[in-house]
Backbone bond lengths (Angstrom), bond angles and torsions (degrees), N, CA, C in turn:
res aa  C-N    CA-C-N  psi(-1)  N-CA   C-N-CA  omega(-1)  CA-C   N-CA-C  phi
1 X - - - 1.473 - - 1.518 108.38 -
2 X 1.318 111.58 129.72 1.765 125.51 -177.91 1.655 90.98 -49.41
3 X 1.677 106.86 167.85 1.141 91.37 157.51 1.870 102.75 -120.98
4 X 1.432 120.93 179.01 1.419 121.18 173.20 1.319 118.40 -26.29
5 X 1.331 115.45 143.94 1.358 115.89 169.07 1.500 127.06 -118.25
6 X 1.261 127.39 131.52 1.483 126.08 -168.07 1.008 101.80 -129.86
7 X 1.808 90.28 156.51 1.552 107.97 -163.90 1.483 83.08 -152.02
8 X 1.579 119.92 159.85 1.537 141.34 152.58 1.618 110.89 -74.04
9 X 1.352 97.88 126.56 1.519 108.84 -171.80 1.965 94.28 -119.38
10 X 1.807 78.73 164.43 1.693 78.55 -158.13 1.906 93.02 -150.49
11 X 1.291 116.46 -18.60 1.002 126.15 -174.37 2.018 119.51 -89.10
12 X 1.458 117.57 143.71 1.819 93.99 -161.84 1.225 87.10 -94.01
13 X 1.403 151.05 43.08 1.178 132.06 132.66 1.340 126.83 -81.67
14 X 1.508 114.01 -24.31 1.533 135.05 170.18 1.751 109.80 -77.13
15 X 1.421 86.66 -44.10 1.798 84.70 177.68 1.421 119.12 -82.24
16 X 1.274 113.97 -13.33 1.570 118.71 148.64 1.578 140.88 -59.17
17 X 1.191 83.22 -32.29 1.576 106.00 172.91 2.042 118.44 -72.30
18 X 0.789 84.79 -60.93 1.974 101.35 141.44 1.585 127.29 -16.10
19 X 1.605 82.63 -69.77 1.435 115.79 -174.03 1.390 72.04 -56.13
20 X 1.272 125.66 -105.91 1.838 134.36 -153.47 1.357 101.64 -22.46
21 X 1.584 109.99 -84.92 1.584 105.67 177.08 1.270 124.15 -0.17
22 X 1.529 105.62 -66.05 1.543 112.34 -173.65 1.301 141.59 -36.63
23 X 1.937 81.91 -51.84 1.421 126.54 -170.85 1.739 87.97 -62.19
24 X 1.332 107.72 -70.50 1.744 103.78 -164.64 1.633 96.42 -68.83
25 X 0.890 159.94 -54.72 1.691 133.03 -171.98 1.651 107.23 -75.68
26 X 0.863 130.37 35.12 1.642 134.17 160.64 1.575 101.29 -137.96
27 X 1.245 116.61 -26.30 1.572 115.58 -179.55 1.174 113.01 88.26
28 X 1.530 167.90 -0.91 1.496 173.75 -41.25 1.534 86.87 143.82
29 X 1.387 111.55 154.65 1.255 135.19 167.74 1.681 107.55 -61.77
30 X 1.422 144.48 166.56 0.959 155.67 -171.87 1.505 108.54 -90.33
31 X 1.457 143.71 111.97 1.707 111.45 -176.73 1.714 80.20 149.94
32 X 1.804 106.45 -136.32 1.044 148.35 -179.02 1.953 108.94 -49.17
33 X 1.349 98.29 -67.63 1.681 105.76 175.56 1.543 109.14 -87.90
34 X 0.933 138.47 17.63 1.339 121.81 130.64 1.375 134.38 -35.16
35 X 1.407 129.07 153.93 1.371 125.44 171.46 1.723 114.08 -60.79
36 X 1.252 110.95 -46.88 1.680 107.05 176.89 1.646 93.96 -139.21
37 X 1.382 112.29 162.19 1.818 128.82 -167.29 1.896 78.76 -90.86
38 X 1.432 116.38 157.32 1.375 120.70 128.97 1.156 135.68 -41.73
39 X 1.242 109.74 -21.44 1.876 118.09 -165.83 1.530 86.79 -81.01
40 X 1.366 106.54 -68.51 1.772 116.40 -163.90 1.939 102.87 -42.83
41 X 1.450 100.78 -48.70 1.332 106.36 177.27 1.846 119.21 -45.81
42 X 1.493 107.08 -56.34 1.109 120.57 174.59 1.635 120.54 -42.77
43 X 1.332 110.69 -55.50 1.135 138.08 159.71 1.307 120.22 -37.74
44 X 1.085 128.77 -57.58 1.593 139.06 157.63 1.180 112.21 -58.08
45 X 1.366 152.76 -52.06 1.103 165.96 -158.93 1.426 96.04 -90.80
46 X 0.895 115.30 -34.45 1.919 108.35 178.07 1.738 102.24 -78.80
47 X 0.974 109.81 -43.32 1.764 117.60 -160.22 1.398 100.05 -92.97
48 X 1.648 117.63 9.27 1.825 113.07 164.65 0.970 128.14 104.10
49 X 1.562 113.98 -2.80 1.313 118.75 167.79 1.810 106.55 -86.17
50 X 1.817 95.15 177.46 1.432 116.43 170.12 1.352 119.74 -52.36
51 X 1.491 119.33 123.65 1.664 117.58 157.85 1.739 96.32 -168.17
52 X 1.894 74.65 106.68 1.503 76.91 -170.71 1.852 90.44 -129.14
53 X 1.733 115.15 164.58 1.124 126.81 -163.06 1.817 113.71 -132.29
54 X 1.105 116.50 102.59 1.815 115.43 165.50 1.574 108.05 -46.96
55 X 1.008 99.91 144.25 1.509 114.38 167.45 1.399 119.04 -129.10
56 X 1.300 136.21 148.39 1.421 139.39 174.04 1.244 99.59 -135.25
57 X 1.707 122.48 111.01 1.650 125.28 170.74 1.533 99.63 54.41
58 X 1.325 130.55 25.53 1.671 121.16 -179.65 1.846 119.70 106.41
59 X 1.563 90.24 -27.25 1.511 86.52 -179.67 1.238 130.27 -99.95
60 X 1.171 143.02 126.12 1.739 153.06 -141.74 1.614 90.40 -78.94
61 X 1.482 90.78 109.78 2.090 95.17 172.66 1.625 96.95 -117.91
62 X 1.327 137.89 1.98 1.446 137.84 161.71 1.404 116.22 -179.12
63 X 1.478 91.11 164.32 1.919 116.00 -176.14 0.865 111.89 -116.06
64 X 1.224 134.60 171.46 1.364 150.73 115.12 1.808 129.64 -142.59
65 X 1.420 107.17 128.80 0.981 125.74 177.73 1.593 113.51 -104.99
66 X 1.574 107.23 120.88 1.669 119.82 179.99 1.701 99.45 -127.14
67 X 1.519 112.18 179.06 1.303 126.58 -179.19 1.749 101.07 -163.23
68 X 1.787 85.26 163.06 2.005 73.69 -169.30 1.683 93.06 -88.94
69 X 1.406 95.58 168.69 1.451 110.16 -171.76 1.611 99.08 -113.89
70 X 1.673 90.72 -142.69 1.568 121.16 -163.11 1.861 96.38 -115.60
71 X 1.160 100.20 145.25 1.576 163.22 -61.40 1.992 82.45 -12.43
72 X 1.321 103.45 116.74 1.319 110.03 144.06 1.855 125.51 -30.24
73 X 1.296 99.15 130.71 2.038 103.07 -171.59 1.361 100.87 88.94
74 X 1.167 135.30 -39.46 1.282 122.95 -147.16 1.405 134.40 -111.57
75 X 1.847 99.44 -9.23 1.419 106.17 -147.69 1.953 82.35 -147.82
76 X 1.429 125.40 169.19 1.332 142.05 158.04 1.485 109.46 -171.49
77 X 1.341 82.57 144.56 1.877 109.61 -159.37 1.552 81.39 -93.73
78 X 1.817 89.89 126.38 1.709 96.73 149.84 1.411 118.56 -76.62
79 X 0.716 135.33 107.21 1.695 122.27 -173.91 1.917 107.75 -87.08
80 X 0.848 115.88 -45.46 1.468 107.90 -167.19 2.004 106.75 -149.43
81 X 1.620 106.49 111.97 1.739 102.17 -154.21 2.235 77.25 -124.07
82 X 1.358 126.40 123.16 1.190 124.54 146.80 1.260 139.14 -148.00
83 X 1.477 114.97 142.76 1.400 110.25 -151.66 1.814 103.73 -129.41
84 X 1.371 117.58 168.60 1.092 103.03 110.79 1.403 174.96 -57.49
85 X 1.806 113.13 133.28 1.635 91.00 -148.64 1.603 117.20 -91.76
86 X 1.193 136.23 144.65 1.366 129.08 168.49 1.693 106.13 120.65
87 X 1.049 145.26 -6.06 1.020 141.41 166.23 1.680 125.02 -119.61
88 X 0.907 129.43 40.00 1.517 142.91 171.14 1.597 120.37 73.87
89 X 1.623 103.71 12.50 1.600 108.25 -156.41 1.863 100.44 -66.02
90 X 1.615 110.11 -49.58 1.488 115.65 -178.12 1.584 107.58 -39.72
91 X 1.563 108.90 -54.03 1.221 94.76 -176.44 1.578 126.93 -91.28
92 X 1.279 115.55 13.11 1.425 118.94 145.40 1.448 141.22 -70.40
93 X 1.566 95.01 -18.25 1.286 116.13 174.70 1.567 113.31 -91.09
94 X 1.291 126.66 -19.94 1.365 148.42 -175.57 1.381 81.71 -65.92
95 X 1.302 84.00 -88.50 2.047 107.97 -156.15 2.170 100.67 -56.93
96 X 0.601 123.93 -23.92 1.679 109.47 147.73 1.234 122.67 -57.29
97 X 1.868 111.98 -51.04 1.511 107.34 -175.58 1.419 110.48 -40.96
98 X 1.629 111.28 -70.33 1.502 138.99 170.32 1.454 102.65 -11.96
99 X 1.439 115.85 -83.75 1.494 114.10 162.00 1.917 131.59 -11.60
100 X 1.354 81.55 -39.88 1.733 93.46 -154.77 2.148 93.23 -84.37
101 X 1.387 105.83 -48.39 0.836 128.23 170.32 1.610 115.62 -35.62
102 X 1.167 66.64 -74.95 2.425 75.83 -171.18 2.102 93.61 -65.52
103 X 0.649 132.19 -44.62 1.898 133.71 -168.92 1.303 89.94 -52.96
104 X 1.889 134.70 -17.83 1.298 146.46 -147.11 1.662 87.35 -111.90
105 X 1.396 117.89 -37.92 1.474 110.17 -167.17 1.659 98.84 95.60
106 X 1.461 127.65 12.85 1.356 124.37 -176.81 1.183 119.96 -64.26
107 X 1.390 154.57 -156.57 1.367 146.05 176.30 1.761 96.37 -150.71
108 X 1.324 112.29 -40.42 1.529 108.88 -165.73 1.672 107.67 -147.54
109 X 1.309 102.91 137.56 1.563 101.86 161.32 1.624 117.19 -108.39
110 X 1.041 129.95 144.21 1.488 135.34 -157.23 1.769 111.43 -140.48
111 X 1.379 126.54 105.39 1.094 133.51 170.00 1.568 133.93 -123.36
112 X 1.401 122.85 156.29 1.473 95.34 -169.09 1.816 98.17 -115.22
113 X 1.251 117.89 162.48 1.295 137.18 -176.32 1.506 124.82 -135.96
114 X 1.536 116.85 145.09 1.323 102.78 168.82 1.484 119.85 -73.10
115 X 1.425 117.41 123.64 1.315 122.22 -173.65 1.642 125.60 -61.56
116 X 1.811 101.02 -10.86 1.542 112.57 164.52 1.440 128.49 -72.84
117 X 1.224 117.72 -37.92 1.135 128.74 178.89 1.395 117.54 -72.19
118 X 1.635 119.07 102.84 1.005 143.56 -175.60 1.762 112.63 -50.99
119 X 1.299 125.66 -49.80 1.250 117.31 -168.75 1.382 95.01 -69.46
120 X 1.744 124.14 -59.78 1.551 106.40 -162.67 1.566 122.06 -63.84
121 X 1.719 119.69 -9.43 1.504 118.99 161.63 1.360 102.40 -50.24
122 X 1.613 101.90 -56.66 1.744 90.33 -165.78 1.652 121.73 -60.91
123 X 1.517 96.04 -46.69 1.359 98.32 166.01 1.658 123.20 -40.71
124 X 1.078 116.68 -37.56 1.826 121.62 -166.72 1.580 90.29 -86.09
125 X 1.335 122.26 -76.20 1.677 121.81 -170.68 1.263 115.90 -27.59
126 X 1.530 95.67 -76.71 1.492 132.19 -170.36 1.348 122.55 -33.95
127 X 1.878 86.03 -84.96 2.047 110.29 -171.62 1.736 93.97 -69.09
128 X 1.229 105.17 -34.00 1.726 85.67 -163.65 1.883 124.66 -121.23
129 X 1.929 71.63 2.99 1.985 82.24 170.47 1.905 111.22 73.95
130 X 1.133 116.60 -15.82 1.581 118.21 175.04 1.742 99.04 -43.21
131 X 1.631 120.86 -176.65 1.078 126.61 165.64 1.593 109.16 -159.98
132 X 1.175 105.31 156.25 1.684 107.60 168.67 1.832 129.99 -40.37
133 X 0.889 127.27 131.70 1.218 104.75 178.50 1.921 112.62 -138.24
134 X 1.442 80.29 -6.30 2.033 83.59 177.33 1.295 94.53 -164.37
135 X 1.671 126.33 150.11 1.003 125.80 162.88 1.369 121.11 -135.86
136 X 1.792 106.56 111.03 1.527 135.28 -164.44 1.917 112.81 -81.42
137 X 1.376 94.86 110.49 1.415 111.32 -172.06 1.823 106.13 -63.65
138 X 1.034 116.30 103.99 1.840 113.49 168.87 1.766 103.67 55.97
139 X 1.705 84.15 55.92 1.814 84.74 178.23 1.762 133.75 -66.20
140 X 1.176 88.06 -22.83 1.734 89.47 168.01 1.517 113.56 -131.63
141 X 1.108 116.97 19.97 1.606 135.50 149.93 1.693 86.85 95.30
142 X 1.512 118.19 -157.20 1.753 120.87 -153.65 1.483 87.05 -89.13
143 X 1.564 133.78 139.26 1.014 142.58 157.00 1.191 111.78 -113.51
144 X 1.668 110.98 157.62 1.733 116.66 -159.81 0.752 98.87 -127.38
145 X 1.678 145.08 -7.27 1.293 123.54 175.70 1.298 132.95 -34.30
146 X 1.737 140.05 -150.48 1.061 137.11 167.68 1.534 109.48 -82.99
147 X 1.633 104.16 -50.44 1.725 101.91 179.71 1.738 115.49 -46.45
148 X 1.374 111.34 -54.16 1.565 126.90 -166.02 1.297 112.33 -90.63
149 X 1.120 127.51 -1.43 1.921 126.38 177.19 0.637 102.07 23.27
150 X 1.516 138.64 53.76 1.872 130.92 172.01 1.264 130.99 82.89
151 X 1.480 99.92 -17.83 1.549 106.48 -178.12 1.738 113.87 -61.09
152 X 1.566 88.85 165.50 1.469 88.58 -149.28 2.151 86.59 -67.02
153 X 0.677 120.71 -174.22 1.945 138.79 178.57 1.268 127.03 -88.78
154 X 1.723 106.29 1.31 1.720 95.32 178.89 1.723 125.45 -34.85
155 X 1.339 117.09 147.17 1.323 112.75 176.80 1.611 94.90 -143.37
156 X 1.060 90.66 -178.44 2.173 113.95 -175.26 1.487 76.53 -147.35
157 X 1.845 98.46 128.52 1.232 134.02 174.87 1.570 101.59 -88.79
158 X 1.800 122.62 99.29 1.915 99.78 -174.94 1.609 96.40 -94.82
159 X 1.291 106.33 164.99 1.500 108.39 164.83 1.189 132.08 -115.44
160 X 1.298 165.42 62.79 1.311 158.65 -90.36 1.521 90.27 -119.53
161 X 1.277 123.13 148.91 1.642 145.09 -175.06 1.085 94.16 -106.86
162 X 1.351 133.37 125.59 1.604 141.50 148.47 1.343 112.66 -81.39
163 X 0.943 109.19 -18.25 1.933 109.65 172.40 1.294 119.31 -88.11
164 X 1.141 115.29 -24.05 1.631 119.07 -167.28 1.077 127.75 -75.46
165 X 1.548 165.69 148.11 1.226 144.23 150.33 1.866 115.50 -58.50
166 X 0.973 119.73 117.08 1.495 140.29 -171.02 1.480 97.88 -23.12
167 X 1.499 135.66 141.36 1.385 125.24 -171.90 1.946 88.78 -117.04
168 X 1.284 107.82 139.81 1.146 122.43 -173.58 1.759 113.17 -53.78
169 X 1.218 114.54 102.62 1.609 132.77 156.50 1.468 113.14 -10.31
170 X 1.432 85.16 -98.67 1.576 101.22 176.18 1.157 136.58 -58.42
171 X 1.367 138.82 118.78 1.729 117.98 -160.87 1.834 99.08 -154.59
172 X 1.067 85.28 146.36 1.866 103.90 -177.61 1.753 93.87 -90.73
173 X 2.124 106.34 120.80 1.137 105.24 170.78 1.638 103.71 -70.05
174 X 1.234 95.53 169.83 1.599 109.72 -169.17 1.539 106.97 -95.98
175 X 1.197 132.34 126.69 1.743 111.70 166.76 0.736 142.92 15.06
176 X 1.514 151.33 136.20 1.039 134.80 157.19 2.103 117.72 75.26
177 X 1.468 89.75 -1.56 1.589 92.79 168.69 1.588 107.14 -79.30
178 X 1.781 93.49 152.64 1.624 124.56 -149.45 2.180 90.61 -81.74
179 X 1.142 108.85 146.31 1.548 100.60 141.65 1.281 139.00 -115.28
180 X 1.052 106.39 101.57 1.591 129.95 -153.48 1.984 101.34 -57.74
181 X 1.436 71.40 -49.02 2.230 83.00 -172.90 1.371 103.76 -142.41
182 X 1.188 119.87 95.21 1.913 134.67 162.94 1.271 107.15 -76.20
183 X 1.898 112.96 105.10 1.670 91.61 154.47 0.893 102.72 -70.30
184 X 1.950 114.03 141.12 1.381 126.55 137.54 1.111 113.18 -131.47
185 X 1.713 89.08 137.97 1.484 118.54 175.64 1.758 116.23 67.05
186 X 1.510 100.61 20.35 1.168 99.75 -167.75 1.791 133.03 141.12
187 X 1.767 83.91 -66.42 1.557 115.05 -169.46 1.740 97.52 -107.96
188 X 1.452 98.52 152.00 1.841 120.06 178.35 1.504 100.70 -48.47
189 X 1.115 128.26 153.46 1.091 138.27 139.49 1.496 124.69 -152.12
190 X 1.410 100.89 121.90 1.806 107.52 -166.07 1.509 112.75 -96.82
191 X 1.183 87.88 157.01 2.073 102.73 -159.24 2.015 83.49 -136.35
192 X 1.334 91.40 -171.59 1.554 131.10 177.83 1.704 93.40 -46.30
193 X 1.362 98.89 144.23 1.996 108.57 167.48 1.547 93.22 -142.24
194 X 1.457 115.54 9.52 1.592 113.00 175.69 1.932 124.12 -51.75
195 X 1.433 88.26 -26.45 1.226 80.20 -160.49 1.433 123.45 -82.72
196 X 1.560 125.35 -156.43 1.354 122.05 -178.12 1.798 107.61 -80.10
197 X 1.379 109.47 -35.47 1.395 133.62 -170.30 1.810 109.79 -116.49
198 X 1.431 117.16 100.46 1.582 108.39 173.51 1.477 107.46 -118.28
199 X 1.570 103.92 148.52 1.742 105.65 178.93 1.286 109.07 -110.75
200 X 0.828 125.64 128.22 1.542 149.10 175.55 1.461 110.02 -89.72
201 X 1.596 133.95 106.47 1.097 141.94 -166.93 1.953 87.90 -99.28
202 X 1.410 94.04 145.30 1.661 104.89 172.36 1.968 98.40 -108.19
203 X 1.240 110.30 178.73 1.494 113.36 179.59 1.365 97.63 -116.34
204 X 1.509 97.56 153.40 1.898 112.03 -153.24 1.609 107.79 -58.75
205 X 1.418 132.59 -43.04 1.270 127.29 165.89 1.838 100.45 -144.02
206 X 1.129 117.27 120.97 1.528 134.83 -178.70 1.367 88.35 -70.79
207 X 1.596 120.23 -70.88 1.266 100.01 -165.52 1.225 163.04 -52.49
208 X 1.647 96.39 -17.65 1.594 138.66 -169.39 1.921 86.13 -78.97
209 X 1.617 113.66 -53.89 1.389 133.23 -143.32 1.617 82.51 -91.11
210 X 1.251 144.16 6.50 1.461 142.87 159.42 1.859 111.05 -90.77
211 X 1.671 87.35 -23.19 2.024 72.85 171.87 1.509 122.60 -112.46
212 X 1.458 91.24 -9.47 1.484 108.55 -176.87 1.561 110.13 -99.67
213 X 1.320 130.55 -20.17 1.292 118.24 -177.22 1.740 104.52 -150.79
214 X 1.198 142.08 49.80 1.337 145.81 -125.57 1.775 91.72 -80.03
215 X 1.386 140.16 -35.33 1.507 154.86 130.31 1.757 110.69 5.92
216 X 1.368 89.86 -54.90 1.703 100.09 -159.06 1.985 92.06 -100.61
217 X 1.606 115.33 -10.49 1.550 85.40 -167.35 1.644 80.68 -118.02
218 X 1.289 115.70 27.33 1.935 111.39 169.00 2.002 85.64 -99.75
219 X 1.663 128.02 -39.22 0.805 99.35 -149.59 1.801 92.77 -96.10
220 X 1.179 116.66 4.09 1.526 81.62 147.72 1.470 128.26 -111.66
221 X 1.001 102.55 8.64 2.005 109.21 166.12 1.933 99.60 -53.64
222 X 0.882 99.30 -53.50 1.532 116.59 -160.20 2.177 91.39 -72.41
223 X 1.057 101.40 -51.28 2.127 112.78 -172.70 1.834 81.94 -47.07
224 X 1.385 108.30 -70.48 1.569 111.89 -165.30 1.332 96.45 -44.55
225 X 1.516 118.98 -81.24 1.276 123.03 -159.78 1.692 123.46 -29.79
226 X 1.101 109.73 -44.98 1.494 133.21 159.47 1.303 114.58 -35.58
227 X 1.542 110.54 -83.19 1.616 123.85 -165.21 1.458 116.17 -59.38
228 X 2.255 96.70 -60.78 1.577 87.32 179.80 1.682 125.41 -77.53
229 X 1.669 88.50 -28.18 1.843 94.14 -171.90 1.405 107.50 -57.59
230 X 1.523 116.41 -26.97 1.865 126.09 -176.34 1.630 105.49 -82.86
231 X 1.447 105.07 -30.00 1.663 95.13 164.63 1.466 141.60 -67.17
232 X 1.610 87.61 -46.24 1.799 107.28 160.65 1.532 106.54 -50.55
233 X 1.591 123.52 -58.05 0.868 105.00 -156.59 1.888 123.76 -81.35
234 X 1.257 90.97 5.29 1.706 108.83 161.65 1.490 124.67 -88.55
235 X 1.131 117.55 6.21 1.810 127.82 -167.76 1.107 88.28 85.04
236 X 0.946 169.59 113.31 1.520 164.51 52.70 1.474 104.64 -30.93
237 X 1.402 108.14 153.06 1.721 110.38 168.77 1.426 104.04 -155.11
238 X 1.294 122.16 124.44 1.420 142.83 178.74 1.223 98.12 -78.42
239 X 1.594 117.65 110.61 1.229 146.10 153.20 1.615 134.41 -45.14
240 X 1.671 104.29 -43.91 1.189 103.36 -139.79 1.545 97.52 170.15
241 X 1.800 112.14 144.69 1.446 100.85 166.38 1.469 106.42 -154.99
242 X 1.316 103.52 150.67 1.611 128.66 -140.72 1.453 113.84 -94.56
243 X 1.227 109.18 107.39 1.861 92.40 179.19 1.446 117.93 64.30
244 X 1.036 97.74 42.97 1.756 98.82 169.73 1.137 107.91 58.13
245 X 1.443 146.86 -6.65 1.393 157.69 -142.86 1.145 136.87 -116.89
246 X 1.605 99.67 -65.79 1.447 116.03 176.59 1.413 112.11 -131.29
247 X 1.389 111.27 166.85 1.897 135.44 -171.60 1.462 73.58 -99.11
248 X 1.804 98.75 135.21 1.533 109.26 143.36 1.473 98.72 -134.78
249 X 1.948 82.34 152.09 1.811 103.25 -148.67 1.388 84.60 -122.27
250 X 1.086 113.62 158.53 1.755 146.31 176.38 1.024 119.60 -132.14
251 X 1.798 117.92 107.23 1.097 128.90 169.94 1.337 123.11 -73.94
252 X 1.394 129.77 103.39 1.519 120.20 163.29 1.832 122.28 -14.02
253 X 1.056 121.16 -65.45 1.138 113.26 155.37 1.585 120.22 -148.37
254 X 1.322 126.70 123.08 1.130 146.36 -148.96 1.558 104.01 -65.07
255 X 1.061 111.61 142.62 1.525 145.14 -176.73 1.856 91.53 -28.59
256 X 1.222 122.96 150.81 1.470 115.91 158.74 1.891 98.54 -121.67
């Protein structure tokens, strides 16, 4: 089976189409509360940035809209990538960006994510080798859509290397690594971040645990925010993540 095919769209019947998409995988009405207007899209897409579209047999199964960033020449922000899930579309849309990017002379693409949500860690580490590089406290303040039920917006800024050879995803912690954040039974529970190596456990689906228990998915918004955002913000650097599960972090040099 082929897989999706993408192309850069430029026209507001295509960037309308988008628009909808959006609307139904975030849940928001089509228009105003959408993630991005057509207009803004148009706008970007006219003036040279990214807006490119998956297709399946003709019909729009994902987007993504990027723009170049900072250090100027070198770098472009994915800003907003959505698909359908389960058939390879995200990363068709990736590995085009990449394309679009380097033909640009780019060096890096850089996007931010909720750091709870277990599939897109794996997706970012894993499938495409990116890594953490900052972690932004309630970056676009409480959103209500369907994905975010209000919760507040933390994200992890990753940065992906177009130059690099891909640094291995998956990785066996080493001995004697710390557990920073154990789910158990459900709910956060924080341990030791002393060490050289800490694992950061995520909870089995946040999103499900935002309509069903909103108690238990504030207190690990807040467990994460703590452990990894306080690790990053010590030089910490996320390596790698374990079992579909957890971030393991590397301390430059470990706690004395």
């Amino acid at each position: 089976m082929n897989g999706p095919t993408v192309r850069e769209l430029h026209v507001m019947e295509d960037l309308d189409a988008v628009n909808h998409l959006y609307a139904d995988i975030w849940g928001t009405e089509p228009g105003s509360s959408s993630p991005i207007s057509a207009e803004v899209m148009r706008a970007l897409s006219h003036s040279g940035n990214y807006v490119a579209g998956a297709y399946e047999d003709d019909r729009l199964v994902g987007a993504s809209v990027a723009f170049f960033g900072e250090p100027a020449g070198t770098s472009l922000h994915s800003h907003i990538t959505g698909a359908v899930m389960g058939r390879g579309v995200g990363l068709a849309l990736k590995t085009h960006q990449r394309r679009w990017a380097l033909a640009r002379r780019l060096r890096r693409i850089t996007w931010t994510y909720d750091p709870l949500i277990r599939r897109n860690a794996y997706f970012n580490l894993v499938k495409l080798g990116a890594r953490p590089q900052e972690y932004l406290t309630s970056f676009y303040g409480a959103m209500d859509d369907a994905v975010n039920s209000g919760d507040e917006s933390d994200r992890v800024l990753a940065a992906w290397d177009l130059t690099a050879p891909a640094p291995p995803g998956t990785i066996e912690p080493p001995p004697g690594a710390a557990h920073g954040l154990r789910n158990h039974h459900g709910r956060p529970e924080t341990g030791a971040t002393d060490a050289g190596t800490v694992l950061i456990d995520l909870p089995d689906d946040i999103e499900a645990l935002r309509r069903t228990d909103p108690g238990a998915a504030r207190a690990w918004r807040l467990a994460v925010r703590h452990t990894l955002g306080g690790l990053l913000a010590e030089g910490a650097r996320v390596v790698g993540f374990h079992e579909r599960r957890r971030y393991v972090v590397q301390r430059t040099t470990p706690r004395s």
